[in-house]
N, C-alpha and C positions, 0 to 999 in steps of 0.2 A: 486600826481605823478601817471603817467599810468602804470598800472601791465602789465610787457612785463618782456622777460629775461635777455635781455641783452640794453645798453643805447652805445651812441653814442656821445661820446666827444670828441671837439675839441681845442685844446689851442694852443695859439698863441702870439707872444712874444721873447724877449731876446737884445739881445747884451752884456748884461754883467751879470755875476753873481748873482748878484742882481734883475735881471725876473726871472734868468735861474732856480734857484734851488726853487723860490716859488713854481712855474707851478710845478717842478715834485714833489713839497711835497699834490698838492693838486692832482694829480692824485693819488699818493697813497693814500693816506686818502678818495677818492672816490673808489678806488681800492679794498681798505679793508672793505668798505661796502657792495659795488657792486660788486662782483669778476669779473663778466664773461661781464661787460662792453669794449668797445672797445674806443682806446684812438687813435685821429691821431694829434699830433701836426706838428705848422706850426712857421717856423722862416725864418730868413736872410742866403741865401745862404753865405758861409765865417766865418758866427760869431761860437761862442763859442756856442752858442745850436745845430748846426749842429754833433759836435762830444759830449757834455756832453748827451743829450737827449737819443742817442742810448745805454752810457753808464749804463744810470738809466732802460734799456729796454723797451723802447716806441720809436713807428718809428715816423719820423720827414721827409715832403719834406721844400724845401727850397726856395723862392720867391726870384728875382733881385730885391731886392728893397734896395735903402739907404738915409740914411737921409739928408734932405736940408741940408748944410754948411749955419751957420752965418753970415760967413764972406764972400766974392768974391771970388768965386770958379769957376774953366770950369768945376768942377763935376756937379754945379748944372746945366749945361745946357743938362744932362741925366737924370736930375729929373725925368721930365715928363713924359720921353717915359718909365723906368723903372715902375715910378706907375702904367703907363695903361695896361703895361703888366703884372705887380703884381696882380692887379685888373681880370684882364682875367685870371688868375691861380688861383688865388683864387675862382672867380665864380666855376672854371671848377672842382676843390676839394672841392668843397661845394654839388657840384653835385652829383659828385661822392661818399665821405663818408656817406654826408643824416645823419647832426650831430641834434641830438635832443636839445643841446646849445652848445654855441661857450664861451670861456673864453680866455680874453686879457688881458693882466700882465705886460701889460705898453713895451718900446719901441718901432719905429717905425715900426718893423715888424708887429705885431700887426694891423697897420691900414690897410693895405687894405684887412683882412680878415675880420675884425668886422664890417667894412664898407660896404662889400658884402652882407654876414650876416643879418646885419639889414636891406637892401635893401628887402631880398627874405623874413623878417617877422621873422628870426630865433632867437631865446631870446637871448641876449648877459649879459652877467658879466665882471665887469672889475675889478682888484685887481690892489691897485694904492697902493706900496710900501713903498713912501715918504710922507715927515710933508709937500710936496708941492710937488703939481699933477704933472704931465710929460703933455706935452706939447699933443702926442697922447691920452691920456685918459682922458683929458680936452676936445677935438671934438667928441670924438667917444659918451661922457655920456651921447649926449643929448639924444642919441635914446637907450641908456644900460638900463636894464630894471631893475638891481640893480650895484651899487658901493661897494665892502670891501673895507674899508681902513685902515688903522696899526694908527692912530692918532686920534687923538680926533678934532672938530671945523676945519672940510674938508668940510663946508657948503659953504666959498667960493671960493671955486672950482666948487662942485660938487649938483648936486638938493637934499634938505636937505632929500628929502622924498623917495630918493630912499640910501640912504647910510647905509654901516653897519656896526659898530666899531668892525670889527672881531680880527685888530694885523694880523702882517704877520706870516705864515708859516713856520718849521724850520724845521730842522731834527730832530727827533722822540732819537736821541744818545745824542744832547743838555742837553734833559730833563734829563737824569740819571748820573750823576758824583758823587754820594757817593759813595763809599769803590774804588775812583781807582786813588787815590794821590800817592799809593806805584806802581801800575803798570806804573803809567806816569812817576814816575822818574828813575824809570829801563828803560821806553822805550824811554828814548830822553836823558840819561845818566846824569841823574844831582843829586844832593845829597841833603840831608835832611834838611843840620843846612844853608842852603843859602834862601832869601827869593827868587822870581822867579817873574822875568819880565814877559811877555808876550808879543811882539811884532807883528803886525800884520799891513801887508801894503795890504791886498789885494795878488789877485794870478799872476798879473804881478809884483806887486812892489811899489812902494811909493818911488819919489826921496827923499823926504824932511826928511821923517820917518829914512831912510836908512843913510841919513847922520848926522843925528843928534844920532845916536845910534853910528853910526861910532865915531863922535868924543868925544862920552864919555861911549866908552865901559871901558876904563879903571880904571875910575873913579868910573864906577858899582859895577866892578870887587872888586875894592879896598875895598869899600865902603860895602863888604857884599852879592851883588849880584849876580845871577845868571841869562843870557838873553836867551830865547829861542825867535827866531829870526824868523820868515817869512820874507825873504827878495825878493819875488818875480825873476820870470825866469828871465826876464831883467838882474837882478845887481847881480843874485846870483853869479858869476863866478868871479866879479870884492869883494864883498864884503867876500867871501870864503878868496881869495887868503889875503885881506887884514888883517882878524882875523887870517889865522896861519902866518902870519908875523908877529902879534906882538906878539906870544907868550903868549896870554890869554887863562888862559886854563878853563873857565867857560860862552864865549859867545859862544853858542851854535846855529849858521846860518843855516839854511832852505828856499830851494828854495820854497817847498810845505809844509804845513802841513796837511798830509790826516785824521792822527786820530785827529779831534779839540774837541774830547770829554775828553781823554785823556790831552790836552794841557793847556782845560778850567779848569779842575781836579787839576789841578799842578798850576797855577797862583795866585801869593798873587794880582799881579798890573796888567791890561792888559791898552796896548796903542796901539788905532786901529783909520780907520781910521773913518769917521759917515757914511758908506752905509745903505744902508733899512736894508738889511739883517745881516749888523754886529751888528748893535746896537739893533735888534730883539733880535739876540741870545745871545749878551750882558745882555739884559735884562733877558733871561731865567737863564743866570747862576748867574748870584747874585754876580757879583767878582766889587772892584773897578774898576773902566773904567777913565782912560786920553783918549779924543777922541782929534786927529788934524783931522777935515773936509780939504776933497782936495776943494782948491780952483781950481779948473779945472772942475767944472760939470756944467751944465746947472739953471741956477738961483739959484746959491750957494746951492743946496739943502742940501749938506752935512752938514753944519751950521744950517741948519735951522733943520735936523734933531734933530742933536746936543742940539742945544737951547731949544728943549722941555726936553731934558732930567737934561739939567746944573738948568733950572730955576723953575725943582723939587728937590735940590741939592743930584740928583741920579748919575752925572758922572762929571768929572774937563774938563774944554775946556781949548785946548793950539792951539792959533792961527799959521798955518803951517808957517808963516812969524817970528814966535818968537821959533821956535820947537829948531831950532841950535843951542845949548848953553842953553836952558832952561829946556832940557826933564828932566835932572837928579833932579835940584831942584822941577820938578812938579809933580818926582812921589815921590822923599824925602816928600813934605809936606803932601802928606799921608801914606804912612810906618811910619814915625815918626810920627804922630797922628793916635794913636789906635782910637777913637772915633770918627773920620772922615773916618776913614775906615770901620768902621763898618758900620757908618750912609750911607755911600753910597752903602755899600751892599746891606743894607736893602730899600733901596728908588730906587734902580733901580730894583729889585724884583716886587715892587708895580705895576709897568708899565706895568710887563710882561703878554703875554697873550698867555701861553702854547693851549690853543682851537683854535687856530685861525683856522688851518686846516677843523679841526671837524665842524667849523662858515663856514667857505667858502663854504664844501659840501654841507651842508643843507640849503645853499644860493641857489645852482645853483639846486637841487632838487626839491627845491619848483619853479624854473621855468618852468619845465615840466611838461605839462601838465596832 
């Protein structure tokens, strides 16, 4: 690596939570090496990196670019003109920053800046989230001049000889949940002798998640339990009003949950749904996991996340088509078996790969020259 003071990174990426929060885990962890480096990420004008990115303090411009429709769209006949003008804005911010490597974190934002990128000669890295590539970082690896990826046998995907099993990225608060089971149940108000759901759809919502808890909170309730509830901004207003009508006074609804260190702290059962990034951090805390994968992503990936972790029996899979009516008995058969709950603590632990950050730095490090 060149003795200079300061380095020049770029990242690019997002649409969902799932790019958004890898990319700022791996500036900070380049951050924290490098202090006095300068970071300029680049996303989708509209998406959700345009406001979280600034949050995390790192400036962000934003490209008109949006992804082809599968289906028959009049969006896609703006395809075009938006990539070439993506493409022109990206050249012109490549120019302009003078990034010593470029780093893409999977969706289609991503493309037209690593495409540039590679054009002008500049090293690229791409960090591919899922047990199955994204459709942008499948084009972009022929010319990346290394792949991280969170799964193990991404050879067919990606060229075996530039690949690096680093695991994805997480928040640095995941890692530490000893001694704070008593501050998490003062802070989301829940009591000792109850064992504690975990629910987790994501930060918009989960219909399926939300209604299959819907219709057997009561039964939880009866049964012992206590639900702490992400039910995303969407349904949060519809599922609020529904819990204090009926008078349960132990399912505990949340639009957001911002402390999830705190939340992980406090859960006997978590039921999430398989994103890259949940079943990351899944893995880092070591709690039983019921995953329902959305069937709504792009090449089932959610499932297929899933399926590496069910067919180390590290987490229970409940298909989102059988979730209504079956949640309560699939998190029953492990509360009621102590030795199944154990075993999948301890097998989803195995998986975990707390370095991953610390892997990706000294990935993109040794690209510079």
């Amino acid at each position: 690596m060149k003795k200079k003071s300061t380095y020049s990174i770029m990242i690019s990426g997002g649409g969902t939570g799932g790019h958004i929060y890898p990319a700022i885990a791996i500036a900070n962890a380049w951050k924290s090496k490098y202090p006095d480096s300068d970071f300029l990420f680049v996303g989708a004008e509209g998406k959700m990196e345009m406001q979280k990115v600034p949050e995390a303090g790192y400036r962000i411009e934003g490209l008109k670019v949006a992804g082809l429709q599968r289906s028959l769209s009049l969006s896609n006949l703006s395809f075009p003109f938006k990539l070439l003008g993506s493409l022109s804005r990206a050249k012109q911010l490549l120019k302009d920053f003078q990034p010593d490597v470029v780093v893409g974190v999977g969706g289609y934002a991503s493309g037209p800046l690593l495409f540039a990128a590679q054009n002008k000669g500049i090293p690229t890295l791409l960090q591919e989230q899922n047990s199955y590539a994204g459709l942008t970082n499948k084009l972009l690896s022929k010319r990346a001049k290394k792949i991280c990826v969170a799964y193990p046998n991404m050879e067919q995907f990606f060229p075996a000889d530039r690949l690096i099993y680093t695991g994805n990225p997480v928040r640095k608060d995941i890692m530490e949940l000893d001694g704070k089971r008593d501050q998490a149940l003062v802070h989301f108000g829940l009591v000792e002798e109850r064992k504690t759901l975990l629910v987790l759809g994501g930060s918009l919502g989960a219909r399926t998640i939300n209604q299959a808890v819907l219709a057997e909170m009561g039964a939880f309730e009866r049964a012992g339990y206590q639900v702490l509830w992400q039910c995303g901004k969407f349904y949060f207003a519809d599922m609020s009003t529904q819990v204090a009508a009926s008078g349960l006074k132990h399912i505990h609804v949340r639009e957001f949950i911002r402390e999830m260190d705190l939340a992980y702290a406090v859960a006997d059962v978590v039921v999430s749904r398989a994103g890259a990034l949940s079943v990351s951090e899944l893995s880092l805390v070591g709690k039983p996991v019921v995953f329902i994968p959305s069937p709504n992503v792009a090449e089932d990936h959610q499932t297929k996340n899933a399926m590496v972790y069910v067919s180390q029996d590290a987490a229970v899979l409940l298909k989102d088509a059988d979730a209504i009516g079956s949640l309560k008995a699939t998190v029953d058969s492990i509360t009621n078996d102590e030795e199944k709950a154990k075993e999948l603590a301890q097998n989803i632990k195995k998986l975990a790969k707390p370095e991953a950050a610390t892997a990706i730095v000294e990935a993109i490090a040794a690209l510079i020259p």
